[in-house]
ChimeraX commands (.cxc) that place a marker at each C-alpha (Angstrom):
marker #1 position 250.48,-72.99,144.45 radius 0.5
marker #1 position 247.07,-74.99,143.66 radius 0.5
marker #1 position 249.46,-78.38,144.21 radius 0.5
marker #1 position 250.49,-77.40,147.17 radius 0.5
marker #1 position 254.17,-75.61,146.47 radius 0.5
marker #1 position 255.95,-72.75,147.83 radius 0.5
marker #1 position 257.57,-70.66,144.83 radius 0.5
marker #1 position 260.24,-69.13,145.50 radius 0.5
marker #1 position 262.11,-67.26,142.50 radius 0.5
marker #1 position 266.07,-67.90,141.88 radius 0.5
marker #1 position 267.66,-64.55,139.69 radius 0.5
marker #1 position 270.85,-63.08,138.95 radius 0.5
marker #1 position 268.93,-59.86,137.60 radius 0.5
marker #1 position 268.40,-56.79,139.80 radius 0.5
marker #1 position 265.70,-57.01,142.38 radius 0.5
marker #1 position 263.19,-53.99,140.85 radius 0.5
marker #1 position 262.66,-56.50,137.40 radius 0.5
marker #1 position 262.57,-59.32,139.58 radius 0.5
marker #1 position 259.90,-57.69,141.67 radius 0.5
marker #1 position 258.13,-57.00,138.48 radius 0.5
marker #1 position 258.14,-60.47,137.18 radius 0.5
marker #1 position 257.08,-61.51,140.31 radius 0.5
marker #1 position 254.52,-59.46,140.92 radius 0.5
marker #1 position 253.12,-61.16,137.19 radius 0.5
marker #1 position 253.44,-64.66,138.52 radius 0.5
marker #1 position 251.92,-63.91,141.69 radius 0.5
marker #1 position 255.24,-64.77,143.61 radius 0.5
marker #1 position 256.22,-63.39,146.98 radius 0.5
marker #1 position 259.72,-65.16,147.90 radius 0.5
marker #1 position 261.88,-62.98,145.63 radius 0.5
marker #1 position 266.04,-63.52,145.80 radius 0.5
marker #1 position 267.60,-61.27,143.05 radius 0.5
marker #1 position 271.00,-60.51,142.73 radius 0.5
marker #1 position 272.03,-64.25,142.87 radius 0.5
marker #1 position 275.40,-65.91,141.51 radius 0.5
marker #1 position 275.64,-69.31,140.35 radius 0.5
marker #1 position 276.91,-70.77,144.11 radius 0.5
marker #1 position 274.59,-68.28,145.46 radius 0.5
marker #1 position 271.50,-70.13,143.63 radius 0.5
marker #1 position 273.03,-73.28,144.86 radius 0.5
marker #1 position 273.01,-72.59,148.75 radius 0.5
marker #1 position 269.42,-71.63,148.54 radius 0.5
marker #1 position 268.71,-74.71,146.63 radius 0.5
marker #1 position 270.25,-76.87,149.27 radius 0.5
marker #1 position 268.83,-74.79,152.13 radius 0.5
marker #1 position 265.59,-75.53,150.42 radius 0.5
marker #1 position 265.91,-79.15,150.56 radius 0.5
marker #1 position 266.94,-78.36,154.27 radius 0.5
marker #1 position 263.22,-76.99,155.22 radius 0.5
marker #1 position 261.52,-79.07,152.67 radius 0.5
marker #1 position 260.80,-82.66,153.59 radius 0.5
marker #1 position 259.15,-83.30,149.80 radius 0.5
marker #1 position 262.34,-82.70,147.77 radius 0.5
marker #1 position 263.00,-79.29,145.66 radius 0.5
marker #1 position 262.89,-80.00,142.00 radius 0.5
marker #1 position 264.56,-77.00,140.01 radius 0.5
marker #1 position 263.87,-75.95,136.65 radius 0.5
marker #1 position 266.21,-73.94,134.70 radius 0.5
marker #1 position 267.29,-73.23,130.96 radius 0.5
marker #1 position 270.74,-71.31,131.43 radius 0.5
marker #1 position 274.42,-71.89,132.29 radius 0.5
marker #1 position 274.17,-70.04,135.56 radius 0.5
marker #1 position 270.77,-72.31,136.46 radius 0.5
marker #1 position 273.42,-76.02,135.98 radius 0.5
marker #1 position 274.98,-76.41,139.24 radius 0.5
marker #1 position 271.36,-75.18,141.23 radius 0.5
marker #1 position 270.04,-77.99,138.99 radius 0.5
marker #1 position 272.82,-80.38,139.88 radius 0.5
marker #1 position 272.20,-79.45,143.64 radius 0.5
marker #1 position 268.06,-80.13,143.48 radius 0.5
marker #1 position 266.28,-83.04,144.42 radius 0.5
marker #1 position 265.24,-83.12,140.50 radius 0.5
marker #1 position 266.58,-80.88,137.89 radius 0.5
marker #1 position 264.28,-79.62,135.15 radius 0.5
marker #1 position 265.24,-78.37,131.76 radius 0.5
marker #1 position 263.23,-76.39,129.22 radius 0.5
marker #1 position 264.42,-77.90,125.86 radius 0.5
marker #1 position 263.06,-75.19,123.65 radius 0.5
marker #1 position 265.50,-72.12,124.73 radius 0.5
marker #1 position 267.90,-74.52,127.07 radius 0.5
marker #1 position 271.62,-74.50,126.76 radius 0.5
marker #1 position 273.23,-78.01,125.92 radius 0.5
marker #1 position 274.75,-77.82,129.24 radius 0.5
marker #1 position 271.48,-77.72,131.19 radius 0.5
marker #1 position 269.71,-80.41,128.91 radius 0.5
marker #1 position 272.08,-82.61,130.29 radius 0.5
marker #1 position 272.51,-81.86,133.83 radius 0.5
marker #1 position 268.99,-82.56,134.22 radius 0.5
marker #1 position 266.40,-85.07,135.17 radius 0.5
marker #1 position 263.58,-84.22,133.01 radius 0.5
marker #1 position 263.62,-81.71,130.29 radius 0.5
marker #1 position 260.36,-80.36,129.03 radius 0.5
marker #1 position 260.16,-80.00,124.99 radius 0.5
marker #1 position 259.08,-76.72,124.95 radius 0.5
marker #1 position 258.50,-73.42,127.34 radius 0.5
marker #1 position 255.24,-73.71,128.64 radius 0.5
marker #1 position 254.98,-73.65,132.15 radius 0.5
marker #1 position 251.74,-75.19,132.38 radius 0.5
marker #1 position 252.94,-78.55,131.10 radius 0.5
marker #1 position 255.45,-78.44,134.48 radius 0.5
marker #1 position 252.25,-78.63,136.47 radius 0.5
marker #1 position 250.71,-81.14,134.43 radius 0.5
marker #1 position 254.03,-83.20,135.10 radius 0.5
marker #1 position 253.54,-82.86,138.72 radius 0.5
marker #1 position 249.59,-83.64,138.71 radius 0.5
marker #1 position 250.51,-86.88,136.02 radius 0.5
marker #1 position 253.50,-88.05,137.83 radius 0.5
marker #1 position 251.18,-88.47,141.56 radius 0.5
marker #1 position 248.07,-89.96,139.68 radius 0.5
marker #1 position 250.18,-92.25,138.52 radius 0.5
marker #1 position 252.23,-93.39,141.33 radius 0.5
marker #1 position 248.24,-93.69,143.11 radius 0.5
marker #1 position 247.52,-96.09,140.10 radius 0.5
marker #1 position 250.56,-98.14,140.63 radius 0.5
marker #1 position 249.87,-98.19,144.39 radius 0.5
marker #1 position 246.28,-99.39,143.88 radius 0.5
marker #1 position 247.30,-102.24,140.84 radius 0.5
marker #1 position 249.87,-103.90,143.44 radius 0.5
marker #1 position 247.44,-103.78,146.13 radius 0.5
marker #1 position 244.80,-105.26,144.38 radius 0.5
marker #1 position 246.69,-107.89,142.51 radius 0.5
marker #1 position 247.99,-109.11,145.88 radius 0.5
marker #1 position 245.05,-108.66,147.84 radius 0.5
marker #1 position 243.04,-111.34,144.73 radius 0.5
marker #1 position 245.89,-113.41,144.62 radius 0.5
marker #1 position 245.99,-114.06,148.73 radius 0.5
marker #1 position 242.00,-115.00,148.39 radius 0.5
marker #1 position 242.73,-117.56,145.48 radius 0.5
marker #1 position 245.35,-119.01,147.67 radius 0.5
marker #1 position 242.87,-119.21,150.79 radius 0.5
marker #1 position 240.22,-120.51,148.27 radius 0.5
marker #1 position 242.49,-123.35,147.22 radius 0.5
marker #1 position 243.63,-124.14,150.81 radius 0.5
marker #1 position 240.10,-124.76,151.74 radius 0.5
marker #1 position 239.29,-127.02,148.43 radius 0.5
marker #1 position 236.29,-124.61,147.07 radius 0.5
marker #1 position 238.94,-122.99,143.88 radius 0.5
marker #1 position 238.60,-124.86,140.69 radius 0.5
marker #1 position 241.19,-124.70,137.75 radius 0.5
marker #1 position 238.53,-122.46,135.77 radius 0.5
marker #1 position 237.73,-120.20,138.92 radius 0.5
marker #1 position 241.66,-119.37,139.05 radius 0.5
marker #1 position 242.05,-118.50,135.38 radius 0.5
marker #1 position 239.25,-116.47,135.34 radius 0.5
marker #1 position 240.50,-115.00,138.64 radius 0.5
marker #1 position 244.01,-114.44,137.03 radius 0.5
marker #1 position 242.44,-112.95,133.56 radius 0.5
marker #1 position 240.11,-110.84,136.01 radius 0.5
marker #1 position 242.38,-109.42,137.74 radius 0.5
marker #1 position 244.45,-108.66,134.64 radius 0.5
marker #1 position 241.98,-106.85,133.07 radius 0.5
marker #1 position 241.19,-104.93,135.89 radius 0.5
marker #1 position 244.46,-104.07,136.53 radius 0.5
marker #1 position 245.07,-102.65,132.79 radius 0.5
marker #1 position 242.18,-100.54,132.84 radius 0.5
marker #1 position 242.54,-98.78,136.12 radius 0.5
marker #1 position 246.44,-98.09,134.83 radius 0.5
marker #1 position 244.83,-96.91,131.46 radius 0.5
marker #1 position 242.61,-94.28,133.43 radius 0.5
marker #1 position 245.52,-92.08,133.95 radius 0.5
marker #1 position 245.06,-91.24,129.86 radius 0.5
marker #1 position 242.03,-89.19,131.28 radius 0.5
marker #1 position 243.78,-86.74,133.19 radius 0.5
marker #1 position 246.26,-85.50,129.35 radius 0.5
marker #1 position 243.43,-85.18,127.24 radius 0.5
marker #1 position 241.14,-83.24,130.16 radius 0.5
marker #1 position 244.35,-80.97,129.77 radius 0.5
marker #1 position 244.40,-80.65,126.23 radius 0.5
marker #1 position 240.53,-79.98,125.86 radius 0.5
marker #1 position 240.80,-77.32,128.15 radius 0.5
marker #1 position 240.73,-73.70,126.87 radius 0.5
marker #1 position 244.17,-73.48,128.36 radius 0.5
marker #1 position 245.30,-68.92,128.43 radius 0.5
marker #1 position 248.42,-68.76,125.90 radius 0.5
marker #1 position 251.36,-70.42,127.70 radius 0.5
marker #1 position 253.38,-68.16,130.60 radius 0.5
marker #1 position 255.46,-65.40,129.13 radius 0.5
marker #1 position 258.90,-65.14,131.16 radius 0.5
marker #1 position 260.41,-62.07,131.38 radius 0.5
marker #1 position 264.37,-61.61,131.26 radius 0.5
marker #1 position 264.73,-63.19,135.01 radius 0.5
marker #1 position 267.46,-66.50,134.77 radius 0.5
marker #1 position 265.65,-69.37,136.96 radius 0.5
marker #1 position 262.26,-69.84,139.24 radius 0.5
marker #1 position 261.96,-71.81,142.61 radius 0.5
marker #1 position 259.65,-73.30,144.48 radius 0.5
marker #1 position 259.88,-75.13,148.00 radius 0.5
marker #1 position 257.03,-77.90,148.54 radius 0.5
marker #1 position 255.75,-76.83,152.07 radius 0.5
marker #1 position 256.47,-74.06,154.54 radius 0.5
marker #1 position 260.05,-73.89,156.12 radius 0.5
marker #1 position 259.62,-76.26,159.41 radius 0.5
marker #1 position 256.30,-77.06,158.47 radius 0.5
marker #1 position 256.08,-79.92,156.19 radius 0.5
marker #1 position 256.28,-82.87,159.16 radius 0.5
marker #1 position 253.20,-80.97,160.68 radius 0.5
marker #1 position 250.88,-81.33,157.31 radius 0.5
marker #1 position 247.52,-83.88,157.04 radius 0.5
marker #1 position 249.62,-85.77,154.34 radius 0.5
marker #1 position 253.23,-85.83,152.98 radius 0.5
marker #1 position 253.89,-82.33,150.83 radius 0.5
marker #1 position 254.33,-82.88,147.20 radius 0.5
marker #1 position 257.42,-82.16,145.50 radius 0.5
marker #1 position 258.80,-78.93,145.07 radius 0.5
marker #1 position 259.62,-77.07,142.18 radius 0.5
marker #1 position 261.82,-74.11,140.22 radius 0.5
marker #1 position 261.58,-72.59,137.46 radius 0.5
marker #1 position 262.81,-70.24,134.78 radius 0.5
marker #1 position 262.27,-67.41,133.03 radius 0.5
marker #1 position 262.57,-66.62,129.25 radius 0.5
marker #1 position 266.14,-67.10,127.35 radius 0.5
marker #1 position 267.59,-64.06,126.68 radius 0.5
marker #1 position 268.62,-63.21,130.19 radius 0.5
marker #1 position 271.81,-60.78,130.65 radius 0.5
marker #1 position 272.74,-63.44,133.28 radius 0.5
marker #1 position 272.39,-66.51,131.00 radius 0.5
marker #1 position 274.21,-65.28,128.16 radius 0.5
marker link #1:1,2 radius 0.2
marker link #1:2,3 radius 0.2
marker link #1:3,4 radius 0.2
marker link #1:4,5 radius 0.2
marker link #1:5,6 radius 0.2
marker link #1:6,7 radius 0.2
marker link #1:7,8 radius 0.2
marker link #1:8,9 radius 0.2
marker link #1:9,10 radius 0.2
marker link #1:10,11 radius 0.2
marker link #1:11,12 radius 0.2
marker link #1:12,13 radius 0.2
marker link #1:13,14 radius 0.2
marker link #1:14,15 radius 0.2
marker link #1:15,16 radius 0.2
marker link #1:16,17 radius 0.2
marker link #1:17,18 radius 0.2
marker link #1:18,19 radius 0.2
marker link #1:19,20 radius 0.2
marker link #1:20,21 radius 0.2
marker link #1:21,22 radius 0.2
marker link #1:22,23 radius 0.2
marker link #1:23,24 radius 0.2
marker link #1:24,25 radius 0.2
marker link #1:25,26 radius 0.2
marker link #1:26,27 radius 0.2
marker link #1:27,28 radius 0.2
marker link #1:28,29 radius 0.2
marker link #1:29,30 radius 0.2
marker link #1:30,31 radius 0.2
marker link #1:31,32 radius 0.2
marker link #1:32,33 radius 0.2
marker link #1:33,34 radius 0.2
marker link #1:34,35 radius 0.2
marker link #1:35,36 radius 0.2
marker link #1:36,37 radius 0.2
marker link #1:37,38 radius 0.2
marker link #1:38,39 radius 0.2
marker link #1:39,40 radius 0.2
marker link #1:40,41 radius 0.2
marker link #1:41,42 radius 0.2
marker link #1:42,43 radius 0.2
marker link #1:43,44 radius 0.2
marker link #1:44,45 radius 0.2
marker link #1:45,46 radius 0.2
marker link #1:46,47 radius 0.2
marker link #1:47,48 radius 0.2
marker link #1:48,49 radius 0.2
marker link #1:49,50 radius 0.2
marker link #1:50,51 radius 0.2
marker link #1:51,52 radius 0.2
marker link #1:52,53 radius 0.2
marker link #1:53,54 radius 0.2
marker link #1:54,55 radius 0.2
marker link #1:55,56 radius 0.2
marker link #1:56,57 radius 0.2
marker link #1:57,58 radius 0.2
marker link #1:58,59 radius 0.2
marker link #1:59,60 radius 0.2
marker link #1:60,61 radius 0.2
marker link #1:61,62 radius 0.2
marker link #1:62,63 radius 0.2
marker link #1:63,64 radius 0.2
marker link #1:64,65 radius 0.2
marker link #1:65,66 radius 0.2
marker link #1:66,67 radius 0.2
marker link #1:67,68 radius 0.2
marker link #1:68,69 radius 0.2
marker link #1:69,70 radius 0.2
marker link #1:70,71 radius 0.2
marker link #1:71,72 radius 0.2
marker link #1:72,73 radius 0.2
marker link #1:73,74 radius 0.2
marker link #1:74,75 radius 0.2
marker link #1:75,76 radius 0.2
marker link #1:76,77 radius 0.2
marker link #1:77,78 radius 0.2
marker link #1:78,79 radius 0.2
marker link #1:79,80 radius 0.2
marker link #1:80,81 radius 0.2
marker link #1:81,82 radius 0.2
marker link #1:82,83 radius 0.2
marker link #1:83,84 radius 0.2
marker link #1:84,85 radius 0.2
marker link #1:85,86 radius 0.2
marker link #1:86,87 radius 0.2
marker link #1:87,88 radius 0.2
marker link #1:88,89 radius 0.2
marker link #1:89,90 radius 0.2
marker link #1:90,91 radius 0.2
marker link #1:91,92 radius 0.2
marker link #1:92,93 radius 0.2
marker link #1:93,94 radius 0.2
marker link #1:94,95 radius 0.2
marker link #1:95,96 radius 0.2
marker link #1:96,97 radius 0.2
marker link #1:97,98 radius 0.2
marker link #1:98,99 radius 0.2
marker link #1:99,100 radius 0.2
marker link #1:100,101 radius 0.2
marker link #1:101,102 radius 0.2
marker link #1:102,103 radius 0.2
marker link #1:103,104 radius 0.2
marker link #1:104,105 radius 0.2
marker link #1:105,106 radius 0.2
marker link #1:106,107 radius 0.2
marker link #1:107,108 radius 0.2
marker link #1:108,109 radius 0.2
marker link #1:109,110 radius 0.2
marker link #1:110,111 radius 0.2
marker link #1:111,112 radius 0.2
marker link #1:112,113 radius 0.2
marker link #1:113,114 radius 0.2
marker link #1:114,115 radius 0.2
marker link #1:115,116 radius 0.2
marker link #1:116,117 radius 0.2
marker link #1:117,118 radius 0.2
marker link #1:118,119 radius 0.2
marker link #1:119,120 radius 0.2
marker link #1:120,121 radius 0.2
marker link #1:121,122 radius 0.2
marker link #1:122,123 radius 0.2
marker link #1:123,124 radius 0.2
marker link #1:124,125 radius 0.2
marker link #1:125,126 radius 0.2
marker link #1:126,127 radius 0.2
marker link #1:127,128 radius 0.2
marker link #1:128,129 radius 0.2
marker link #1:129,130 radius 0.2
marker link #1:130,131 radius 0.2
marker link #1:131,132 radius 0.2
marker link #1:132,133 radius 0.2
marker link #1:133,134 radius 0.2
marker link #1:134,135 radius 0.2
marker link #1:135,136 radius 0.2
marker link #1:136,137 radius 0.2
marker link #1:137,138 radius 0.2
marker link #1:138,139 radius 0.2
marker link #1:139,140 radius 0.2
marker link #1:140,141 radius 0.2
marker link #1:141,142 radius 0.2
marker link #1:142,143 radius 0.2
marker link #1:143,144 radius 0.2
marker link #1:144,145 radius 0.2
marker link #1:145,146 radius 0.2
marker link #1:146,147 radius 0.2
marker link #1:147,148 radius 0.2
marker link #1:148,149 radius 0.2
marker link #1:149,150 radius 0.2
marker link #1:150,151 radius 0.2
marker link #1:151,152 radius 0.2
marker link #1:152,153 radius 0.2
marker link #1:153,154 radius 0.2
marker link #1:154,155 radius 0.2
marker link #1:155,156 radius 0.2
marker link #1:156,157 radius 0.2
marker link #1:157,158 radius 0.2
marker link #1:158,159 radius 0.2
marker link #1:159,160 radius 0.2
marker link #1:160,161 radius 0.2
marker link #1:161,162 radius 0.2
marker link #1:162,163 radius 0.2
marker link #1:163,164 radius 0.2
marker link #1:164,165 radius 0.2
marker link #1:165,166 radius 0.2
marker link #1:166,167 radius 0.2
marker link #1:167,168 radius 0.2
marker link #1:168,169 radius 0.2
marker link #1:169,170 radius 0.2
marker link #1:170,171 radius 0.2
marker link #1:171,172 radius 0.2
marker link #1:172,173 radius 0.2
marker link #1:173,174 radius 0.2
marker link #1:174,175 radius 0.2
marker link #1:175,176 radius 0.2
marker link #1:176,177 radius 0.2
marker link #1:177,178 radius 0.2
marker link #1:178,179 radius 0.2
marker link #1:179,180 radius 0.2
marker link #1:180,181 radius 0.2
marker link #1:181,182 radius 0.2
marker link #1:182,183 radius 0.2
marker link #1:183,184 radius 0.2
marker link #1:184,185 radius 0.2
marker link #1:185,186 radius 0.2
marker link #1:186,187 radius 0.2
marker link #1:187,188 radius 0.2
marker link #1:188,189 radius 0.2
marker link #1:189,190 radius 0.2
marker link #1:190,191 radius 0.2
marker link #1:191,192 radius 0.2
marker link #1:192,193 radius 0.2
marker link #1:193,194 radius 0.2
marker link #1:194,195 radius 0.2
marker link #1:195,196 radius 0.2
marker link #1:196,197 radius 0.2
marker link #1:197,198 radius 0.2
marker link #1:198,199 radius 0.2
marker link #1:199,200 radius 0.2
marker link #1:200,201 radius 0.2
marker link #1:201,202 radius 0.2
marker link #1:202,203 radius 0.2
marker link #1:203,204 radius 0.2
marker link #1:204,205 radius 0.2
marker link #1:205,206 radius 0.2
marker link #1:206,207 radius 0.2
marker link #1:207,208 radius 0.2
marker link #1:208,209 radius 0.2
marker link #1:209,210 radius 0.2
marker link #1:210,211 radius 0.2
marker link #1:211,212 radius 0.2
marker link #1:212,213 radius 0.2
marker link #1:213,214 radius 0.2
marker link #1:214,215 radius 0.2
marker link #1:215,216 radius 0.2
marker link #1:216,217 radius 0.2
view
């Protein structure tokens, strides 16, 4: 919710433990009672509303054809079934949670970084040509341009380092438990809403709850 998402949670489990698990995540949008295609129409009427994408995140057999359907499918490798692990996009090695929004916050700094290194690289190498144009660039000035703008380059791209181990010195709370409900969602704006926003949403996301769920089995 920090980033910017809308959760909304995917289940095949009866609506009073879905309310409960819900009510531990702090999640409002709560569809329980869901089939396979079921999951799958609300993942496409998802990507309907949301002009950012839906990414889904799932670890059962029920959760493969909603993670088919999404923008980008997400996996959690440590309780997973085979089937899931390859359906999807990305599969996260273990079951915390937290390293889903850590994707999300790595995956925009670095598309930023790239952003800025292409900008910049162009932006020195349009001034060397002017310089040259106009007589006043010298072999020497353009390698040292060149080897400038290399360096600069690498370093701004090797910032993004910062941001993992800021997340691993943090006194991170034990990772999120998830109850017996099958999958999670989350759309990345407000239904209708996203076109109206200062700056483009960020992607959207689902997720799922523990293995062991009577509906992944």
């Amino acid at each position: 919710k920090d980033a910017g998402m809308e959760l909304v949670m995917l289940t095949g489990d009866m609506k009073s433990t879905a309310d409960a698990v819900g009510r531990q995540l702090d999640i409002t949008d709560i569809r329980a009672g869901l089939l396979p295609d079921d999951k799958i129409s609300h993942v496409m009427e998802l990507r309907k509303n949301c002009s950012g994408g839906v990414a889904m995140v799932g670890d059962g057999v029920n959760d493969v054809p909603a993670l088919a359907a999404a923008s980008v499918g997400v996996a959690m490798g440590a309780a997973g079934k085979a089937s899931a692990l390859e359906v999807a996009d990305v599969v996260l090695m273990d079951s915390n949670l937290e390293k889903l929004a850590l994707a999300f916050r790595l995956g925009r700094r670095v598309l930023r970084k790239v952003r800025q290194n292409i900008a910049f690289a162009v932006i020195s190498k349009l001034v060397l040509v002017a310089l040259t144009l106009q007589g006043r660039a010298s072999l020497w000035g353009a390698i040292a341009a060149d080897v400038g703008a290399m360096l600069v380059v690498t370093l701004n791209g090797t910032s993004v380092m910062s941001l993992r181990r800021a997340w691993k010195r943090q006194a991170a709370p034990p990772p999120v438990a998830m109850p017996s409900v099958p999958c999670l969602a989350a759309c990345c704006a407000p239904p209708k809403l996203a076109e109206e926003a200062a700056e483009p949403p960020p992607l959207a996301a689902a997720a799922p709850t523990a293995a062991g769920s009577p509906t992944d089995e």
